[in-house]
C-alpha positions in Angstrom: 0.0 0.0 0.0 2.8 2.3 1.0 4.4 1.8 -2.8 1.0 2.6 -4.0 1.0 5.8 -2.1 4.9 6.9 -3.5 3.1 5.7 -7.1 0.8 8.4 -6.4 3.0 10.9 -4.8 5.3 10.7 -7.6 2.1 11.2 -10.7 1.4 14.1 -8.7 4.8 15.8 -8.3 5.1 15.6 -12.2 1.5 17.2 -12.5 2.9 19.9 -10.0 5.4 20.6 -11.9 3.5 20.7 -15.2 1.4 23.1 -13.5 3.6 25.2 -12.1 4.9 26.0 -15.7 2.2 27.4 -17.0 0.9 28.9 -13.4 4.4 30.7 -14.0 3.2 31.6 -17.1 4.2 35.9 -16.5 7.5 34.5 -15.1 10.9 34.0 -17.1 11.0 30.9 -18.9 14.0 29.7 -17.1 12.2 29.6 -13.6 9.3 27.5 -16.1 11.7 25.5 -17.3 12.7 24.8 -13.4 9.6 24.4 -12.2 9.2 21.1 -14.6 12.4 20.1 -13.5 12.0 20.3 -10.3 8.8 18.3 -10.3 10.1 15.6 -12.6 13.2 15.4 -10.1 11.3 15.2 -7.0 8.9 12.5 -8.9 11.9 10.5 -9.5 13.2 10.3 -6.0 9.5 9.7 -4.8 9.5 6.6 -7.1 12.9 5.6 -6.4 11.9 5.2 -3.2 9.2 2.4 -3.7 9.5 -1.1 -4.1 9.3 -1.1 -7.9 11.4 2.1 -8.3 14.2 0.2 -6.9 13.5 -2.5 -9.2 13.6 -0.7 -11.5 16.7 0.6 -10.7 18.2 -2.5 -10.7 17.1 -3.2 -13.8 18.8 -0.4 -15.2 22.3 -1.6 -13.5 21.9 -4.5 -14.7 21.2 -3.6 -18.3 24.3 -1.2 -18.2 26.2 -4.2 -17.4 25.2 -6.3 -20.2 25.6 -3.7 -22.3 29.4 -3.7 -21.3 29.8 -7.0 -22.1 28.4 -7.1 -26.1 31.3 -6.9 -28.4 30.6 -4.1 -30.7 31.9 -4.3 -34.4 34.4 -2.4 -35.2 34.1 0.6 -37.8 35.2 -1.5 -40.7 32.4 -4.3 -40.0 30.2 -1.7 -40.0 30.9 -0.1 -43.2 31.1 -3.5 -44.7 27.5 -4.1 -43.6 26.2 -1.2 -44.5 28.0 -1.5 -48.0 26.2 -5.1 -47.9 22.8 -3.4 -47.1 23.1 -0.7 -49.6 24.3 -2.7 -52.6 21.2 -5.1 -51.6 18.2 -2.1 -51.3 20.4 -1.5 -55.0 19.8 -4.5 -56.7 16.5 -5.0 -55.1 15.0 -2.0 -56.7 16.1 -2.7 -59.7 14.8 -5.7 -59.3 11.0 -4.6 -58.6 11.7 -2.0 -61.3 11.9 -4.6 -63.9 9.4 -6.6 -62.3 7.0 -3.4 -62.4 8.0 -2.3 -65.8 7.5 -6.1 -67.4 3.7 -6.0 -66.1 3.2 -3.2 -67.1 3.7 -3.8 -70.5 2.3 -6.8 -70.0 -1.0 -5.5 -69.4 -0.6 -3.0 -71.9 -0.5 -5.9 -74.4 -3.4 -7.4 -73.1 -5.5 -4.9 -72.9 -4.4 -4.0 -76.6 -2.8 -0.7 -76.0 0.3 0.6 -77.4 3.7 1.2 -75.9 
C-alpha cells in the first residue's frame, strides 16, 4: 500500500510541476523550465523510493552491465554491412523496377494498348 502511495505521490509531483509552468506563465522561462524540472526530479526520488522504483533501478544496472559486455563491431564491420545493405536495397530496386516495368507492358499488351 505504501508503494501505492509513492506511485501516487510521484504522478502528482510531475502534474505539479507541469502546472507550475504554466501557473508561472508571467515569469521567465528559465524559472518554467525549473519548475518542470523540479517536479520531474522530486517524482523520481519519490518513485525511487518504492519497491518497484528500486527494481527498476536495478534493472537499469543490470542492463548497463550487459551492455558492457556485447562486443561491438568495429568501424570497418560496419561499413562492410552497410555497404552489404546498400548494394542489396540497389539491386532490389532494380529488381522490382523490372518486375513493375515487365507487367506493365504486359497488361498494356493485353489490354491491346500501345507502348
Amino acid at each position: 500500500m505504501a508503494d501505492k502511495i509513492k506511485m501516487a505521490a510521484a504522478l502528482l509531483l510531475v502534474t505539479a510541476g507541469v502546472a507550475g509552468f504554466y501557473y508561472l506563465d508571467q515569469s521567465a522561462m528559465i524559472i518554467r523550465v525549473a519548475a518542470v524540472l523540479a517536479g520531474l526530479t522530486a517524482a523520481a526520488v519519490t518513485f525511487l523510493m518504492s519497491e518497484p522504483g528500486k527494481q527498476f533501478y536495478v534493472f537499469a544496472e543490470e542492463s548497463v552491465a550487459e551492455t558492457k559486455k556485447v562486443v561491438w563491431p568495429t568501424r570497418k564491420e560496419t561499413l562492410q554491412t552497410t555497404g552489404i545493405v546498400f548494394a542489396f536495397v540497389v539491386v532490389m530496386a532494380l529488381f522490382l523496377w523490372l518486375v513493375d516495368a515487365g507487367l506493365l507492358w504486359a497488361v498494356k499488351k493485353l489490354l491491346g494498348q500501345s507502348g
